[in-house]
N, C-alpha and C positions, 0 to 999 in steps of 0.2 A: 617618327623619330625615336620614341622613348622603345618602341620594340627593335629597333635597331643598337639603340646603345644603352637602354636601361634606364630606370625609372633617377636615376641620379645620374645619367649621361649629361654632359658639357657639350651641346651641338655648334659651341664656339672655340672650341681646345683646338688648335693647330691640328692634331692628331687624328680629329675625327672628320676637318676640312681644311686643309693647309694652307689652301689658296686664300683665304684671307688674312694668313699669318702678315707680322712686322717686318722678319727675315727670313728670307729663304736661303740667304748664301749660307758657304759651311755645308749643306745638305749634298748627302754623297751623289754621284751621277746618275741618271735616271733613264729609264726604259719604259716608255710609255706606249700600252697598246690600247687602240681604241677601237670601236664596232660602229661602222655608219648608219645602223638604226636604236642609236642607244641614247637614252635621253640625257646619260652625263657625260657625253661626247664634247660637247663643248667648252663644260668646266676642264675636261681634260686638257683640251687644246688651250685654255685659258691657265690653267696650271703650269702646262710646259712652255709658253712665252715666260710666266710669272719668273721660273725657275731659268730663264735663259738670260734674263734682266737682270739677274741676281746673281750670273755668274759662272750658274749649276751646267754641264754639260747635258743634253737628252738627245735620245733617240726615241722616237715617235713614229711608230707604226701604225697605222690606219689599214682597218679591212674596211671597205665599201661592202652594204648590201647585208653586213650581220649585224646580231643581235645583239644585246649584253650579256648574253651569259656563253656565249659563243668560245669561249676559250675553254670550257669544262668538256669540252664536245669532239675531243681527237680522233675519237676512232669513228666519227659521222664527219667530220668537215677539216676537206683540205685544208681551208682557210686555219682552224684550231690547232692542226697538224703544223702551219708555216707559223701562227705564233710562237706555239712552243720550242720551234728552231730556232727562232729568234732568238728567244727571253733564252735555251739552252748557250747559245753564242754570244752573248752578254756577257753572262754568269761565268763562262772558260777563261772570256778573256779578261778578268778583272781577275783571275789566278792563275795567269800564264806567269811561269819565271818565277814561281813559287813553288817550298818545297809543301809537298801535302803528306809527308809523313815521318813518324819518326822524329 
């Protein structure tokens, strides 16, 4: 933990595990991708109930069969390829009917 967030990290700060937060509403909508052999696969899915309980919209993508790092991985796996169309299809439409410039 402390190489992950430093020799004064807070491993209970909302920020650094949210799913144990007080409130989750209020928190913008959420795009969750997960990997079916990744060991924080289920805090994920326990995150995005947390956040649907609460309010929060999500979308929650599951690859079966990958790994967790499997999203850094486009130009080797489909799969990394179809995340990223996601998460790109997200991100458009949360700026559709918006002007982007000027």
């Amino acid at each position: 933990m402390e190489q992950y967030l430093g020799p004064d990290g807070d491993p209970a700060h909302p920020w650094v595990s949210p799913l144990p937060a007080d409130d989750l509403s209020g928190l913008p909508p959420a795009h969750i991708v997960t990997a079916g052999c990744d060991p924080l696969r289920d805090e994920c899915h326990a995150y995005a109930n947390a956040l649907r309980t609460s309010g929060v919209p999500v979308d929650e993508r599951d690859f079966p069969g990958m790994f967790h790092g499997f999203f850094g991985f486009p130009e080797l796996l489909d799969y990394a390829r179809r995340a990223h169309a996601n998460v790109a299809e997200v991100i458009v439409s949360t700026v559709r009917d918006r002007k982007n410039d000027g």
